[in-house]
N, C-alpha and C positions, 0 to 999 in steps of 0.2 A: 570480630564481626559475628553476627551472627548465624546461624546456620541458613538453608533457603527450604522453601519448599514450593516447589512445580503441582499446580492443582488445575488441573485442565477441568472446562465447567463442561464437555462433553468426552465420551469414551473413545477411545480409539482414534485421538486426536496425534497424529504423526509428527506435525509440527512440536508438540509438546516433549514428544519423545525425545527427538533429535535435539530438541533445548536443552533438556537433562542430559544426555551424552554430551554435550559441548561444553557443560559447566564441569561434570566429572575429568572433561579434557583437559581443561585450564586451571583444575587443582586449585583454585582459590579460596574456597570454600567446602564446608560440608553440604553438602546435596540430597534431596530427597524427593522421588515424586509420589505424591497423596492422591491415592482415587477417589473418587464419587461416583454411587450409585445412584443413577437419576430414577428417581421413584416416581410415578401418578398415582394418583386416587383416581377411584373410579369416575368422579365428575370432571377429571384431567388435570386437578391442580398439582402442578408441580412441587415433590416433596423429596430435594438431595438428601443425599446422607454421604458423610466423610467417612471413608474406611481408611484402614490402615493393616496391612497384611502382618502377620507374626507375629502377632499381639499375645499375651498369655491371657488365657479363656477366666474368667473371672476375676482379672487386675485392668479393669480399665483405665486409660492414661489419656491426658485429654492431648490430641493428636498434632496440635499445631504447637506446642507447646517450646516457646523459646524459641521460635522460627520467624522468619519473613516470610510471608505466603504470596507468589504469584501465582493470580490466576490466568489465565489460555485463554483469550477469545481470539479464535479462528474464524475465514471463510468457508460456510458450509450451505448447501441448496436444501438440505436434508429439515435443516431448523428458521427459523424466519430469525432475523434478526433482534425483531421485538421482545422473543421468547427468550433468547439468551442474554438480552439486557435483563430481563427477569433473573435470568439466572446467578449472570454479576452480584446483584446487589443481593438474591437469599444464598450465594455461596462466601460473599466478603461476611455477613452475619452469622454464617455456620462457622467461618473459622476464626472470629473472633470468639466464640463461644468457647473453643477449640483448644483457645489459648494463644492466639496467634497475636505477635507482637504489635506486627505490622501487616497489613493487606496493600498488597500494591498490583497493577495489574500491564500484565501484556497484553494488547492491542493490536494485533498482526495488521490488519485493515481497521480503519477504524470508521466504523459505521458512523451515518447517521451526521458525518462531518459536510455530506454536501448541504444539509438546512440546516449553515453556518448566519443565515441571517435572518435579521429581526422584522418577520413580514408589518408592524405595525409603523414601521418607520416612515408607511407608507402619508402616514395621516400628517407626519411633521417637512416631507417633502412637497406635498401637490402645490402648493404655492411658489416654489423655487424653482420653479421651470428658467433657469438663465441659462444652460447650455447645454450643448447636445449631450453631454456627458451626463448631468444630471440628468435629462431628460430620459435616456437609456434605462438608467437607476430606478427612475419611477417607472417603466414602462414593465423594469422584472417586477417590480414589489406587486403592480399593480394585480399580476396573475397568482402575487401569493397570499391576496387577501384571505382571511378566515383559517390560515395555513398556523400549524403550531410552531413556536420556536426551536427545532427537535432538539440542535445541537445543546442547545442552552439547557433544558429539561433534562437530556442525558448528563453532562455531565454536573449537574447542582445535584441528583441521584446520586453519583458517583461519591462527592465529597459526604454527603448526609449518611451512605455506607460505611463511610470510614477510609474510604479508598485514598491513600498517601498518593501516590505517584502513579505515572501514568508512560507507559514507554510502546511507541507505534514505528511506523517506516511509510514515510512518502505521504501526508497527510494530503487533503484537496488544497487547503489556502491556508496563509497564515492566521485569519479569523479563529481558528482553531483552537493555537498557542494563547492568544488573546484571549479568548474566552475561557481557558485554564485561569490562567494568571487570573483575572476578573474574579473569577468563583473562588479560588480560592484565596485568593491574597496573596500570592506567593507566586517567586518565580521559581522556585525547587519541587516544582511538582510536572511539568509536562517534559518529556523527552521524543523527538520524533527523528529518526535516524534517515540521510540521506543514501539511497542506493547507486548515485551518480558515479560515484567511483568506483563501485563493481563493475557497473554497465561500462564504462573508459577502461577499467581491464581486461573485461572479454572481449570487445573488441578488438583493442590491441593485441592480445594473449590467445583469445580462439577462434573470434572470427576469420581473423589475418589469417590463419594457418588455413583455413578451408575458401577461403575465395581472397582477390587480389581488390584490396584498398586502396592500392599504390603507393610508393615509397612516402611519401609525403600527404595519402589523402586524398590523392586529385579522381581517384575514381569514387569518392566518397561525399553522398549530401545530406545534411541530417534537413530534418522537415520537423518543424511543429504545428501540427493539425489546429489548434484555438490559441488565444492568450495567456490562458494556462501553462502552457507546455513550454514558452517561450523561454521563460529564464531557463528552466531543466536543458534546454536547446544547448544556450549559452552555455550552463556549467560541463553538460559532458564536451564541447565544443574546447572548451578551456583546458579539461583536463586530458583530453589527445596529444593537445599538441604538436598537431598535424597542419603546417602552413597551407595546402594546396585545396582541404574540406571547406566545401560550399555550404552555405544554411540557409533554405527558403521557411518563413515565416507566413501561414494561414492562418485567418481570423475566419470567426462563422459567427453566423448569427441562425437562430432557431425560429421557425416560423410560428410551430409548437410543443408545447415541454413537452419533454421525457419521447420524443418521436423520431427515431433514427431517421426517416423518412421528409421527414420533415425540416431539413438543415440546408442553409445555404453556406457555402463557402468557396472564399474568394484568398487569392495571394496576396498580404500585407500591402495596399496601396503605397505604402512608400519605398517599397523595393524598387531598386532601378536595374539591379545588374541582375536577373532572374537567370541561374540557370539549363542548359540543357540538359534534358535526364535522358536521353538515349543511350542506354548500355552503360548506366553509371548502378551504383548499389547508394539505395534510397534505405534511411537511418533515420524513423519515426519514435518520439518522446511522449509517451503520456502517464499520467500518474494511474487511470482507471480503465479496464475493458471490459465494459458492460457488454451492451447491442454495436459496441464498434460504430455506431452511425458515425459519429464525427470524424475519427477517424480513418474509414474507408471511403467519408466522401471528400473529403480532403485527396487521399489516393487519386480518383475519377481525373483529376486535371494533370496527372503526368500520368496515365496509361496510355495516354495513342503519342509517347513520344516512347513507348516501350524502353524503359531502365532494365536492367537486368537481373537485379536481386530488390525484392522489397524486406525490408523488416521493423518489426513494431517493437521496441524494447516499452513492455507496458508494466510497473510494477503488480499490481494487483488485477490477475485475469479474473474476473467473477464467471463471466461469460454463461448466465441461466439459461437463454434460448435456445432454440437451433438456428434461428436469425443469423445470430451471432457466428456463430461455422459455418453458416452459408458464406456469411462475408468473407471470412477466413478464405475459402476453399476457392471461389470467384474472384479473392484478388491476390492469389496464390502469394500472403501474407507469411513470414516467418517471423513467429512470436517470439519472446525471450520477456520469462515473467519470473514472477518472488514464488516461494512455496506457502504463501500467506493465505493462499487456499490449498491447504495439503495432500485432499483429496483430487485433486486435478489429473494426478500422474497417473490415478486409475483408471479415467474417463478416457475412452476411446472410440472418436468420431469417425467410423469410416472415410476414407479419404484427407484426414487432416493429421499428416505424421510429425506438422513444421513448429510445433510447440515444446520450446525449452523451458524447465524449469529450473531455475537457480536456488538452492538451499541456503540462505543468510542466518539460520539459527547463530551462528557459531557468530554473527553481526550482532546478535539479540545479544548475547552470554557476555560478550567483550564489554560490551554499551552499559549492560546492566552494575557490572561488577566495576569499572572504570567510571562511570557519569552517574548511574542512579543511586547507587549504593555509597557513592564519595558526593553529589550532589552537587559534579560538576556536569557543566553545558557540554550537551555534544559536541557544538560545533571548536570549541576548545579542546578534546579529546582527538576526536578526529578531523585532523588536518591535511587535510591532501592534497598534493600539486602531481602536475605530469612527470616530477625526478622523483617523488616516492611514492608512485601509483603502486610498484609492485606490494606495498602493504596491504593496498586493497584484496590482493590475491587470494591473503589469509584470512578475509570475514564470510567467505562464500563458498560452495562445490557444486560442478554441477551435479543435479538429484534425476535430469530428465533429459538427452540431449535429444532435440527434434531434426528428423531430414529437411536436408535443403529443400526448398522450391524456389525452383527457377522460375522468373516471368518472362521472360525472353531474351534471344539470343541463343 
């Protein structure tokens, strides 16, 4: 195999760090992490430069050389998104230059996945109005007129850099994988790691120890806030295996985009056996927490039946507002999220101690060297039921535990 090298496209990237300590842990490989110095010129054009420390001063060696290079893209408030898409495709060019054999790229969050669809599709549906469903379809396209293809654009970039592979956690929808596959012809290039089975071990393993589930669950309801969330419902639900846990299913609908404010939601019409949340511990599923809108108005319809514990297991907290920590604090919410925004653990909101964060590097390092690097499928790799959950144990630590909040009782 080849050697690897760890190239975070920004400094003092923590996630990055803890990657490189979890592959040196697993001894599978030789290891290395490569810096960049992210340069501007003075009209602000972005100009990296690959360093390499211990080098002999007048023997330059070209630095990637006979390595696989991944690059880091992390969540950070600090950099726009757009910028460090920039950066991907002039740091996969630096280090082929470099000598790098291979560029492949970590994707902690993977941006730019929720405009997974094609706003023009709109031209080939207005005539198909035959059911509400369609009709639904044209109703989003319709607001996405004149809107770009983002996801499609980002990654056809991606291939044209030279970018091999592609490895994420918790993607928005499978259009995603799809749209890999699509660009580049190939199904050995997208990897997106399920964090369901971590979430079904802490529960099991640490929540259990700090508040009562009940032997079976029965003080236990999980909640999916949108359609979204539902299957994720189902899989941690599958993987407890806890007879007596309840699951209410909410659907929303948006009055207008991107508008916390702006959201209606209602309990799955076809639930019949809905149940009581007084003094039970409420167990919410979502892949993203943004402004929280969808998720804390979903909450609004079991607060005046007061449950006892609410919690949000969200994988990727972005959470830019102070919106967002309002909701937190007003629906005395306890988080449990990914380290996929590294810098999170330093942010500290007055008043909001109830956010956990879970360390999955050591999930990255396993995925990479077992599925990416052998160019087998995750979900072949990692296989998981409620009788070998305890394997889940070993892809995760926690990095950040958050204080209870109690809702009442």
């Amino acid at each position: 195999m080849s050697d690897i090298a760890i190239l975070p496209i920004r400094a003092n990237d923590g996630f990055a760090l803890k990657l490189e300590r979890n592959f040196r842990g697993l001894k599978a490989q030789n290891i290395k992490r490569i810096e960049v110095i992210n340069r501007r010129f003075s009209d602000g054009e972005y100009n990296p430069v690959i360093i390499e420390e211990n080098v002999e001063e007048g023997k330059p060696e070209k630095k990637c050389k006979h390595k696989k290079v991944y690059l880091v893209w992390t969540i950070t408030n600090q950099i726009t998104p757009t910028e460090n898409f920039a950066r991907v495709l002039l740091l996969a060019d630096a280090a082929y230059r470099e000598g790098a054999e291979e560029v492949n790229l970590i994707i902690a969050y993977h941006y730019f996945n929720r405009q997974d669809i094609d706003p023009t599709l709109i031209y080939s549906l207005q005539s198909e109005k035959d059911d509400e469903k369609k009709e639904k379809q044209i109703d989003k396209l319709m607001k996405m007129i004149g809107q770009p293809f983002s996801l499609k654009v980002l990654i056809n970039h991606f291939y044209h850099a030279g970018i091999k592979k592609v490895i994420t956690i918790e993607d928005h929808s499978d259009r995603t994988h799809n749209l890999y596959e699509e660009s580049y012809n190939s199904k050995d290039v997208y990897y997106n790691l399920d964090p369901t089975p971590v979430y079904a071990h802490y529960i099991l393993n640490i929540l259990k120890e700090d508040i009562d589930i009940g032997k079976q669950g029965e003080n236990l309801i999980l909640l999916g806030p949108d359609k979204g969330s539902w299957e994720m419902l189902e899989k941690i639900y599958n993987l407890l295996g806890l007879k007596n846990v309840k699951k209410v299913f909410f659907d929303k609908s948006r009055i207008k985009e991107n508008d916390p404010e702006q959201i209606k939601s209602v309990i799955k019409s076809e639930m019949s056996d809905v149940p009581d949340f007084k003094d039970k511990i409420i167990i919410g599923r979502d892949d993203i927490g943004d402004t929280l809108g969808t998720f804390t108005k979903s909450l609004e319809l079991v607060y005046g039946q007061k449950p006892k514990y609410i919690f949000g297991f969200i994988s990727h907290l972005i959470l830019p507002y102070p919106e967002a920590y309002s909701r937190i604090y007003r629906s005395k919410l306890n988080l449990v999220g990914l380290n996929t925004h590294p810098n999170l653990i330093y942010q500290s909101e007055i008043g909001i101690p109830q956010i956990t964060i879970l360390d999955i590097t050591k999930y990255f390092a396993e995925a990479i060297i077992k599925c990416v690097e052998k160019s087998k499928p995750v979900e072949e790799v990692f296989r998981f039921t409620k009788d070998n959950l305890d394997e889940a144990g070993l892809l995760y630590k926690i990095q950040k535990k958050g204080e209870l909040e109690r809702f009442s009782g």
